[in-house]
Each structure stands twice: as C-alpha cells, then as structure tokens.
N, C-alpha and C positions, 0 to 999 in steps of 0.2 A: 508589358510593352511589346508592340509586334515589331519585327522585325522582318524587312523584306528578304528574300529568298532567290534561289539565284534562276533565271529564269531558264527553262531546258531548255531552248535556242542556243542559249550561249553557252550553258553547261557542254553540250552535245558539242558544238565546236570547239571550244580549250579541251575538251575529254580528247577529241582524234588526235590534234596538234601535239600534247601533251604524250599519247601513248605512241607520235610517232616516234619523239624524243626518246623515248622509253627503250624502244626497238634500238635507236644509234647508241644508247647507252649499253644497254647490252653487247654490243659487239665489240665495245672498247672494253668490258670486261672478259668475253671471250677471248680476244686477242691478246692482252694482256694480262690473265691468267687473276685476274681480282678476284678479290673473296666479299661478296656482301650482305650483310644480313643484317634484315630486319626485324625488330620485334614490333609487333601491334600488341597492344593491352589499351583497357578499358572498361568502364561499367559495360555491363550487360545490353546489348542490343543498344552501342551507341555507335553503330554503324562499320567496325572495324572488317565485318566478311567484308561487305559491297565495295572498301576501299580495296579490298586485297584482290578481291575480283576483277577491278578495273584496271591494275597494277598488274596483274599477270592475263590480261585478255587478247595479248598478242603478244608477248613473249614467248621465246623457242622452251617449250617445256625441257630437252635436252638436259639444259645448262639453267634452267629456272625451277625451283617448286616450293613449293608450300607444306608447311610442317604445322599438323596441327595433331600434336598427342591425343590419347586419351588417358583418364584415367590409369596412374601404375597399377599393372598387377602384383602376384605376389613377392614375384621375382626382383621386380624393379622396386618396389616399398623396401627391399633390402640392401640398394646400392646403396653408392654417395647419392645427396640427393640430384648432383647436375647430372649425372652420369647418361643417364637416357635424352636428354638434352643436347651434349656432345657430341654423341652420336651423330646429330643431324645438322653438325656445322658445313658452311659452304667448302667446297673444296678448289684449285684454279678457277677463275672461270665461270665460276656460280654464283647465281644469287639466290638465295633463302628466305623468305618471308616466315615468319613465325607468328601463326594466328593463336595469340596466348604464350605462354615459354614460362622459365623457372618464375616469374615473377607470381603463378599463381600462388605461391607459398606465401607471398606478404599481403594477399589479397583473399582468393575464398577460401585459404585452407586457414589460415588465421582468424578470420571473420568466422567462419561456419564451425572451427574449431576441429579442422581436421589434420592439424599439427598441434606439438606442445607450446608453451613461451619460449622452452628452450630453442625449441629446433626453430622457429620464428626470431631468435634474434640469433642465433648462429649463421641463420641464410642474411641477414640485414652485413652482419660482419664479413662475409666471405663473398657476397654478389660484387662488389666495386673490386676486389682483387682479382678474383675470375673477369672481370669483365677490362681491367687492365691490361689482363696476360693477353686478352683475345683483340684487343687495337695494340698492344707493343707487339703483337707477333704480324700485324700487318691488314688485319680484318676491317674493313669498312663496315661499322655496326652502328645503327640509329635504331634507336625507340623510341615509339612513338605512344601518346597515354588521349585515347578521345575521351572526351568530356560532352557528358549530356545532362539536360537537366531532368529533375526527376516528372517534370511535368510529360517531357515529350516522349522519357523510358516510358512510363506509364501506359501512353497512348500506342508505342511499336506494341508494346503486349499485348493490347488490346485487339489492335490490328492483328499481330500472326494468332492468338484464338480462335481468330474469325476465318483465318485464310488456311487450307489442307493442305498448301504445298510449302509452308512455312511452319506449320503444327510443334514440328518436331524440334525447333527450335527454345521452345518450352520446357521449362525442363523445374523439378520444385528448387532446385537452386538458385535458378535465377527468379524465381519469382519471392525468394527471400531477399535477393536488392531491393524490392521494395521497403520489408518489413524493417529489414535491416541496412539504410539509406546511410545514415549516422555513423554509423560501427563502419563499413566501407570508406567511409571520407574520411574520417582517422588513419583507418590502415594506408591508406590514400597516402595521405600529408605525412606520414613518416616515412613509406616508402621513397617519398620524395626529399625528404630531408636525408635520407642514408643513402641511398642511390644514385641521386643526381649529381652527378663527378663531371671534372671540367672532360675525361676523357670519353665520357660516355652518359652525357648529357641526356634528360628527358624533353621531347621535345610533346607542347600540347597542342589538340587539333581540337576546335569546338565543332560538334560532331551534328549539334540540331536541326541544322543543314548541310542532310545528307549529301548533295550534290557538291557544294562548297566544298566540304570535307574528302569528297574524294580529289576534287580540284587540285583544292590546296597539300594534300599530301604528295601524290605525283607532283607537284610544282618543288617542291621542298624535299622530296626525296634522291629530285633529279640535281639539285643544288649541293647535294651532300657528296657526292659523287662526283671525282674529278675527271671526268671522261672527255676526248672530245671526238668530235665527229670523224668515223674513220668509213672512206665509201666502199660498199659491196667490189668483188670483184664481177667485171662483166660476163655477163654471162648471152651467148648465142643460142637459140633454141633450132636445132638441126633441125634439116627438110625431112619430112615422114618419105622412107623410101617405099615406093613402089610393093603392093603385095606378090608375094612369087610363091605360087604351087603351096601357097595354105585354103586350107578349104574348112571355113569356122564350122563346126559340128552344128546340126541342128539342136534349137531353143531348149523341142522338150525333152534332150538328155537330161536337163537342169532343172534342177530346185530354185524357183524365183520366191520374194517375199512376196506374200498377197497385199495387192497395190491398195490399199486402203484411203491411199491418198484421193484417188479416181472418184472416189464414189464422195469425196466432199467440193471438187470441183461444179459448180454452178454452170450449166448447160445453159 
C-alpha cells in the first residue's frame, strides 16, 4: 500500500521552525544547568544518523555532542559492561545524543552472538535499574527505537552501494539485518518487554519516511523537555574604530590556499 510522504516544502519549513525551538531549548538547559540525553537505536539504516544530524545542526556544540562509540577494545571488553558508556553521560548544562549506546548488547551482540546468554540477560536485568538511578538522580533521558520495514532497509542498502560518499556505511554486519531480519525482531520485542519502564519508556518513530522521522522526533523530543523560552541577552555590536599607525604587511609574506574555487566560477 503507498503511502504518501511528506513533501520537502513543508519538511524544509517545520525542519527551521522546529531547530529554532531546539536553539531556545538549549539555553534553558544551559542556564539551568539540565542534564539530557538521548539514545537513538534502531535497525540498521532506519534513518537515526540523519535525525541526529538535524537535532544538532545548530546547536552550540560547547554544551551539545554526540557519542557514538566504537567497538571495545581490549581494555574496555574487561570493564563492567556500562562502564565506557558512563563515561559519556551529560554533565550541567548538556545535552548528549547517543547514536547507538548499551542497548547494543540486547541487539547485534546477541543476534550475531557476540555476548553469551548469560551476559544477554544479565544486561536485560540491570539496564532498568541503571536506567532508574540515572532519572532518580535528575537526567532528562528518552530513547528513542526507529522502525523501518524490511522492504525500504533493503532499498537504503542498495542505494549507499551505489553512492562513495556513503560506501562506508556498509559494513557485513549490517548487511546480516538482512539475512538475519527475524532473530532481530525477537531480540526486538524482548528488549522491549524488559526495558520499557514507566521511568524510561521506549518511545517509537516509524522511520520510512525519512523526513517525517526527523519531524517528528525534534517535535517530540522538544515535548519531553520542560524548557521554556528564556531571551538572549542584548547584545550591541561596537563601532570599528578608526585604523592608527598599522600598516598590514604586504600579501606575499603569506601563504594563501590555492583558490580552486576561481577556476569553477562560469565567466
């Protein structure tokens, strides 16, 4: 069945209006010292970079960034398993986007079998009580789970294949979401039967429509968050005084970049 899609006219306009929102939301967590973090999780290429991209495309990186692990190494395979996760909670003031987080362990390290059963339902047991301690201690935390169908995953793959500046996005893990579609929807729905607590609720974004999906999460992210609009202070931009007795060195003391631009301008 098709479904219509949202039109980039309109995406383009709620996208500004929405990350202006973004912008006054942020300042009510800088000024009042909030702590927020997000997780994103999701099947593979269901669109969670491009939301997290438009979520932080005018935010003050200062006080804003994005955590996106890789693989532990040796070191880290030997902590507790949140340990390296911790690490990178919000502190006053900040807000944290998590593209991915502990939840890979009820997801591809389960699925691909790169944890035991044990340690897969020890993390099912102890992710709702960590995740307790971190809203009783005051943290603003939403997760968010996109949802795509295997029809339209299929077809992103297809597409970054084809595209170099996306290539790299490939990777044979994720091209075993394919193979392995079923075993994922399991780990799925149990991660959601153990996880999804009244204090730290899964919220889902149908992801098919990429533009939609980023919509709707800045609309509902900004919802979760009790901010309200707090005005800049004024700011006057001084008169440029007068130059006295500088004398700017000539050009070719300097190292310029070669203007490459020049030569694709149309005469």
């Amino acid at each position: 069945m098709f479904t219509a899609r949202m039109s980039k006219g309109a995406y383009e306009q709620e996208l500004v209006r929405l990350q202006s929102e973004l912008v006054n939301m942020q300042r009510w967590v800088i000024e009042t010292g909030a702590r927020v973090l997000v997780i994103f999780e999701g099947r593979d290429a269901a669109g969670k970079g491009g939301s997290i991209k438009r979520v932080m495309q005018y935010l003050n990186p200062r006080s804003a960034r994005v955590v996106a692990l890789p693989q532990p190494d040796q070191r880290e395979k030997g902590q507790w398993y949140y340990q390296r996760y911790i690490e990178h909670l919000p502190t006053a003031g900040e807000i944290v986007l998590m593209d991915r987080s502990w939840y890979n362990r009820a997801g591809v390290e389960k699925v691909m079998e790169f944890c035991t059963p044990q340690q897969h339902e020890l993390f099912l047991q102890q992710t709702p009580v960590l995740e307790r301690l971190l809203v009783d201690d005051g943290i603003i935390f939403i997760k968010y789970w996109y949802s795509v169908s295997d029809r339209e995953q299929e077809k992103r793959f297809r597409s970054r294949k084809k595209d170099p500046l996306r290539r790299w996005k490939l990777s044979e893990t994720d091209l075993a979401s394919i193979t392995k579609w079923e075993d994922y929807s399991r780990a799925k729905d149990e991660m959601f039967e153990r996880t999804d607590t009244d204090k730290a609720p899964w919220w889902t974004i149908e992801s098919d429509d990429k533009r939609a999906a980023r919509i709707n999460t800045i609309k509902h992210l900004l919802s979760q968050v009790p901010y309200k609009p707090l005005h800049p202070a004024k700011v006057k931009i001084p008169n440029r005084p007068r130059a006295d007795k500088y004398d700017r060195p000539v050009k070719e003391l300097h190292r310029y970049v070669p203007d490459h631009a020049s030569s694709l301008i149309q005469t």
